[in-house]
N, C-alpha and C positions, 0 to 999 in steps of 0.2 A: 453254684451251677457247674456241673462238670461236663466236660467235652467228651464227645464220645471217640473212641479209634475210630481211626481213617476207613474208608471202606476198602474190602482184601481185593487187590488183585490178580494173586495167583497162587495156586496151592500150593508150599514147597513139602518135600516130604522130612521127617521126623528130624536126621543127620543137617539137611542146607538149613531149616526154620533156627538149628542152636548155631549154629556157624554164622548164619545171619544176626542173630545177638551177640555174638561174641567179636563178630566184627565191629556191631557199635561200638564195643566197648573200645576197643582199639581207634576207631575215630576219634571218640571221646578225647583219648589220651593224645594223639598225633595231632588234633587241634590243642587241649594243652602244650607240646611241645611246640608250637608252631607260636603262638603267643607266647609262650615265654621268653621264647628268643628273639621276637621283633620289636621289642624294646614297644616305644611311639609309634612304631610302623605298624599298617593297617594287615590285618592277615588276608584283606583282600576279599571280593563280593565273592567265589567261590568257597572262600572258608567260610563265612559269615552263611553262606547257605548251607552247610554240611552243617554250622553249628544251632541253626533255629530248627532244622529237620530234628538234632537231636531235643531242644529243649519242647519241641512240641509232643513228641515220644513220652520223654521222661515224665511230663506233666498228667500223663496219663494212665501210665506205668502202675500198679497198686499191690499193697502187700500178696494180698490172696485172690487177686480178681484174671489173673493173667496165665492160670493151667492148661485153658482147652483152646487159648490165641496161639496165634502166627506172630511170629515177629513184622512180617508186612500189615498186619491189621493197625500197626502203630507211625507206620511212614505211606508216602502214594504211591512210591515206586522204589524200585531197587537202587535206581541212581542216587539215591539219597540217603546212599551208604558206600557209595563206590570206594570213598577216601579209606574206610573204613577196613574194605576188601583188598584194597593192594596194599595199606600200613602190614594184615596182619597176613597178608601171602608174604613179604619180607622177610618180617618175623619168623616166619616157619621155615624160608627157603636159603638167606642171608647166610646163618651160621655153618650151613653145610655147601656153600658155595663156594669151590672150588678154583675157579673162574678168577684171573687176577681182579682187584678191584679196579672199579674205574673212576676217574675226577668226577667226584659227585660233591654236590656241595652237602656241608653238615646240615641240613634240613633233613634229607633224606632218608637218615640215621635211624634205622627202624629199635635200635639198642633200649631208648629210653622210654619212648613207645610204650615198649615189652613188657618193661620195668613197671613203669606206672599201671599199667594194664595187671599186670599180677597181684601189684597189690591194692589195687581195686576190687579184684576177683578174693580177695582174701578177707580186705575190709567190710562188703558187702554181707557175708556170713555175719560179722558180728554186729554189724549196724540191724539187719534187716533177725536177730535172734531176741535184740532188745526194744518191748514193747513201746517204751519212751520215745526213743530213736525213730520207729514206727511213729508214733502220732506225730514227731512235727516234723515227719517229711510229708505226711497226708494234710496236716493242717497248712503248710507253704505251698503244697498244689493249691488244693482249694481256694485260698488266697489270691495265689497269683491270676486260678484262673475266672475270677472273679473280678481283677481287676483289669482284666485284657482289653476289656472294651473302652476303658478311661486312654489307652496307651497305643488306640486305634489297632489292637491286636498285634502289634509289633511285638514279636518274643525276644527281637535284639537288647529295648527300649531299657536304656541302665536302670530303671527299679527294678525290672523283672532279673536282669543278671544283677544284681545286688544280693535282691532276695532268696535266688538261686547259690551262691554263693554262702551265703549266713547260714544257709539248711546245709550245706556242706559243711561250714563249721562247725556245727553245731550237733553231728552227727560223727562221720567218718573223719573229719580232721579233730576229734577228740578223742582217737583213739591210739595208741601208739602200735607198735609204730608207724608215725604217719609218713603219708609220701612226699619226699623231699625233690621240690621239682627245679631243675634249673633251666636256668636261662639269664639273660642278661638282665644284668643290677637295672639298669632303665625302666624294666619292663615289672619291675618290683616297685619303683619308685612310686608308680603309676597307679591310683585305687580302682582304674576304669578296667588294664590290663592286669590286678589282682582278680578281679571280678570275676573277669573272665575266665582264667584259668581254674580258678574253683567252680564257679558255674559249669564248663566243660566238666570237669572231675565229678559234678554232679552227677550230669548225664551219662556218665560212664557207671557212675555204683548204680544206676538204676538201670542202664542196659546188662550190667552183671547179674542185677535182679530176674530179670529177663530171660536172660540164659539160664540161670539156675533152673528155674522153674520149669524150663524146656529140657533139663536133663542133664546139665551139663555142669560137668565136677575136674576139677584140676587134676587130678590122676589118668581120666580118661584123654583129656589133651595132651597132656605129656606123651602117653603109649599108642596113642592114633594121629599121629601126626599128617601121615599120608592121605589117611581118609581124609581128614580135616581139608589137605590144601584139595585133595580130588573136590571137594564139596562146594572150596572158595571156587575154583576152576568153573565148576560148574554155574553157579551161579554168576559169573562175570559173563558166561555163556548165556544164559538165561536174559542177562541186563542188557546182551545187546540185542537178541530176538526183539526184545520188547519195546525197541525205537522205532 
């Protein structure tokens, strides 16, 4: 039984609808980074919500079924991607920020983020060119979401991030080069906080899915940068109208 996308509530146009995917992708990653480095520590009810908003997405995400969607037909509202929206305004703004830096603690660190997010956007093309790769990310949807109702629909519930996890192995972490994520030895040690950070990296090859489909290609990011952040801009505009 598949879940159908969320219903849309608002039309973005063609530029905010890939900006909006590409943001996930960068959640994705900024919640990897954030569990990596909290060892035992909890990323806390705010991350844990940015991260079920993405596995609900992802689950729903499909090779060929997602040309004529919105990236909001997959979440309820834009807040549920905000993390996602100030990670990759950073990103875009940080390098060229001339501004002394300020004591910010290394969380904040939008560098690795980037990093993982690129090659996300890179691993995606080959995950998603080979047919195999395809059936058992569609056969661990299916799956999981079949087993939602045993798990009282909890997307946190550790089978579901297990299982989400193993489809990452089993896909983009067998592809070289893979993404080497750090964070603290703890936070390795740990098979619940491994889980997680592949499960996250899940949702991220699948929101790069996402953006692809909606247009969006590494060369045109690199050379529209401005657009890009005018677009993140807009859309934080947009998120708060809608409160």
């Amino acid at each position: 039984m598949t879940e159908l996308p969320f219903q849309q509530l608002q039309t973005l146009n063609v530029r905010q609808n890939r900006a909006l995917a590409l943001a996930g992708v960068f959640q994705a990653t900024q919640l990897t980074h954030m569990t990596a480095l909290s060892g035992r520590q909890s990323i806390g009810d705010l991350g844990n919500f940015y991260l079920e908003q993405l596995i609900k997405a992802s689950l729903n995400i499909r090779p060929d079924a997602n040309q004529n969607c919105q990236t909001l037909d997959f979440f309820n509202q834009l807040a549920d991607i905000s993390l996602g929206l100030k990670t990759l305004e950073s990103s875009i703004t940080q390098p060229f920020n001339t501004a002394p830096k300020p004591k910010i603690p290394k969380l904040a660190n939008a560098k690795l983020p980037m990093s993982y997010a690129m090659g996300l956007l890179h691993l995606e093309k080959k995950v998603y060119s080979n047919p195999e790769f395809v059936k058992i990310i569609e056969q661990s949807q299916e799956k999981i979401l079949r087993q939602l109702s045993f798990f009282d629909h909890n997307y946190l519930h550790p089978s579901v991030l297990a299982n989400l996890a193993q489809t990452y192995v089993e896909t983009a972490g067998s592809i070289n080069p893979r993404i080497m994520v750090k964070g603290s030895a703890e936070a390795f040690k740990d098979s619940a906080h491994t889980n997680r950070i592949r499960a996250s990296l899940f949702t991220g090859l699948q929101m790069a899915h996402l953006w692809r489909q909606s247009g969006g290609s590494s060369w045109s990011m690199i050379f529209t940068k401005r657009k890009l952040l005018k677009d993140i801009q807009d859309l934080a505009r947009l998120q708060f109208q809608a409160v």
